[in-house]
C-alpha positions as CSV (number, residue, x, y, z in Angstrom):
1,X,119.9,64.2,116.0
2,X,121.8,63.9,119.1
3,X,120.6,62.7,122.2
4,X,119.9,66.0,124.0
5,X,118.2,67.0,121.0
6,X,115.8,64.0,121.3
7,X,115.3,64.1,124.6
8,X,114.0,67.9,124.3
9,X,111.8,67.1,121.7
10,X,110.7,64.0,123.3
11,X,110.2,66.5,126.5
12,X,108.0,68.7,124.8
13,X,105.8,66.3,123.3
14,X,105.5,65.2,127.6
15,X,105.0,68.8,129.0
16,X,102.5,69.6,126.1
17,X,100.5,66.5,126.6
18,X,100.7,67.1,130.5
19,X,100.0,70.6,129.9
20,X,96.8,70.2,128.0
21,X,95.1,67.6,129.7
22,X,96.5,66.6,133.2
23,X,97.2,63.5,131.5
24,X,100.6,61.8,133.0
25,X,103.0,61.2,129.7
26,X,106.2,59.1,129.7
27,X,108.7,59.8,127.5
28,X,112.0,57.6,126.5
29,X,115.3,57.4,124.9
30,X,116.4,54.1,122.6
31,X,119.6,52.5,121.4
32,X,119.1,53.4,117.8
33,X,119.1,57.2,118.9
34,X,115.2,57.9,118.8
35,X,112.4,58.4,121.6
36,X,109.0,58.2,122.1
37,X,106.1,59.8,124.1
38,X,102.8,58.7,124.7
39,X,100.1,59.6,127.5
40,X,98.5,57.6,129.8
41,X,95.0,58.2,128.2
42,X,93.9,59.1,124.5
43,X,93.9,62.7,124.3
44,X,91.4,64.2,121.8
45,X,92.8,64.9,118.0
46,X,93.2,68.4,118.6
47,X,95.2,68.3,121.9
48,X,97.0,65.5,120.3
49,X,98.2,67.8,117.5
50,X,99.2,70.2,119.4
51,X,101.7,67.4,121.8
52,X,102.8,66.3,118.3
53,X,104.2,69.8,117.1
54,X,105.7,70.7,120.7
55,X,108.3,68.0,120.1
56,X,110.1,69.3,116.8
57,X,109.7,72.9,118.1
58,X,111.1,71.7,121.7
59,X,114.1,71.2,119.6
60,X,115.2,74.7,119.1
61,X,115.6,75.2,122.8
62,X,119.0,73.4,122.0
63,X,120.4,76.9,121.1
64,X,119.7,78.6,124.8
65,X,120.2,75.2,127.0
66,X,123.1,72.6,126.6
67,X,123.2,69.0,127.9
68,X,123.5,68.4,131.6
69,X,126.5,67.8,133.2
70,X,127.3,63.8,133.2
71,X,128.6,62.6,136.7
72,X,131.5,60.2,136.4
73,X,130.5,56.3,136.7
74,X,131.7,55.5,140.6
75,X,135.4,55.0,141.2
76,X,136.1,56.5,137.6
77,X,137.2,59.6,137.0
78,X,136.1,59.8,133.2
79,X,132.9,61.2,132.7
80,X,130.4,58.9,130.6
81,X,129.7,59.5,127.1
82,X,126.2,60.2,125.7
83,X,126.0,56.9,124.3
84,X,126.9,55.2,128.0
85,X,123.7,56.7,129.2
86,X,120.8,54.9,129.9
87,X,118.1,54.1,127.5
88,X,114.9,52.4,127.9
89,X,116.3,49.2,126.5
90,X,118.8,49.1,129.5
91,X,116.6,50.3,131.9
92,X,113.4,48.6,131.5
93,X,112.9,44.5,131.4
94,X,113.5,42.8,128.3
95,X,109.4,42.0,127.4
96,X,108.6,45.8,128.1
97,X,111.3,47.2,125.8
98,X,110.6,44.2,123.1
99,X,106.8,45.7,123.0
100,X,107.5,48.9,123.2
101,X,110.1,48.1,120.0
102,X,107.1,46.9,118.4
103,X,104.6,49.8,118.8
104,X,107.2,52.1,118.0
105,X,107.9,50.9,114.8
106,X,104.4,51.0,113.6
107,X,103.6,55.0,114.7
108,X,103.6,57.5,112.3
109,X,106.4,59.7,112.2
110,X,105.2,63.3,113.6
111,X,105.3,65.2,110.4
112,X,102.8,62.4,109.0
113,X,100.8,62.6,112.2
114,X,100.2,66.4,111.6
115,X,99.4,66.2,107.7
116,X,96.8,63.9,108.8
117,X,95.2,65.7,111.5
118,X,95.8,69.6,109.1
119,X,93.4,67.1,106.6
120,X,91.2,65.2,108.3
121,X,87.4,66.3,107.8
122,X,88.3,69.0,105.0
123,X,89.7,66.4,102.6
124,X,87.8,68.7,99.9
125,X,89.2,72.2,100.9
126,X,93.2,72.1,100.4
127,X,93.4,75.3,101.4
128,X,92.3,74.7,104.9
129,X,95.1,72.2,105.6
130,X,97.8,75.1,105.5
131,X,95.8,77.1,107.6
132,X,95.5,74.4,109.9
133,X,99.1,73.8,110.3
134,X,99.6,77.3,110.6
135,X,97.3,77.4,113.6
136,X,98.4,74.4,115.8
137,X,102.3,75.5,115.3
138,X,101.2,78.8,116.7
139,X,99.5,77.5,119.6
140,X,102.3,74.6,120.1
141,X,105.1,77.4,120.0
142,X,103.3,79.2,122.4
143,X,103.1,76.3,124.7
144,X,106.6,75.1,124.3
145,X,107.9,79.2,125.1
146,X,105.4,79.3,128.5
147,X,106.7,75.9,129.7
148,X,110.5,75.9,128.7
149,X,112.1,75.6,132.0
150,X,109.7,72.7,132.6
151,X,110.5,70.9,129.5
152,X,114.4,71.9,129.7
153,X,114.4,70.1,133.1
154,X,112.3,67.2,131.7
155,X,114.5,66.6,128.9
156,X,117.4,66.8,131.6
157,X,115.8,63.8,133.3
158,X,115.5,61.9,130.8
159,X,118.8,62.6,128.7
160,X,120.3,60.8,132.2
161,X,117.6,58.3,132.8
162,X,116.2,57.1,129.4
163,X,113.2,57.5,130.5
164,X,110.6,60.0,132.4
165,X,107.4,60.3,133.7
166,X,105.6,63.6,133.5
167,X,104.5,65.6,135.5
168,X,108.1,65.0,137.4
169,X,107.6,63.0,140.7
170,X,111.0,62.1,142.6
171,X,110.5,58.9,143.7
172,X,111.2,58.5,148.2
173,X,113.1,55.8,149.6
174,X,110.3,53.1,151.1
């Protein structure tokens, strides 16, 4: 995936989580191309499921938005590449972004997370699980269509910044 493809899905796993519960969510870009998202607070399984299936359908808003713009570095007249852009490895100290490397390579990829969760308590009843996907996708394309300029601008953010806090809050000079 390219970068502003991550970023959007990383965005809409934030706006859904912020959406459902309130709960501040920070999203970020990394050097090896990924991102992550993760609330503030542990948001019950159901909610949870629905942030997870936001990001991969966030994705798809690729085809009616395009990156943003990338200013030229100061006294260049280049613009930078995608790769020159921040991620949270540049941005953050070097202990954060060591730990962060650490919990990130032990969460479940999203598809995983979602089989789980279309599973869990009707182990017995294959059928269900299906059903259950089939549900939370519906409700997580429905959230990703009502909040698409909100997530478009979030992954705009943080395609520039590697990293974003949700909901958006522009920080004022002290």
């Amino acid at each position: 995936m390219n970068r502003w493809t991550v970023a959007l899905h990383e965005a809409g796993h934030a706006v859904a989580g912020f959406a459902l519960t309130g709960t501040r969510v920070v999203a970020t870009l990394h050097n090896d191309g990924g991102g992550a998202a993760w609330p503030r607070e542990e948001l019950p399984p159901t909610d949870r499921a629905i942030m997870t299936a936001a990001g991969p359908i966030a994705e798809s808003l690729a085809e009616r938005h395009g990156p943003p713009e990338v200013e030229p570095s100061s006294g260049s007249q280049k613009s930078l590449s995608p790769q020159a852009l921040p991620t949270l490895e540049s941005v953050a100290t070097p202990e954060t972004a060591a730990a962060l490397s650490v919990d990130i390579a032990r969460a479940v990829p999203d598809h995983v997370s979602l089989a789980r969760w279309c599973i869990s308590g009707i182990e017995d009843q294959p059928v269900r699980w299906a059903q259950r996907h089939a549900w939370i996708t519906r409700l997580a394309t429905r959230l990703v269509g009502e909040h698409e300029a909100q997530i478009v601008e979030v992954a705009r953010v943080l395609y520039l910044r590697g990293v974003v806090s949700v909901p958006l809050l522009e920080r004022t000079a002290p």
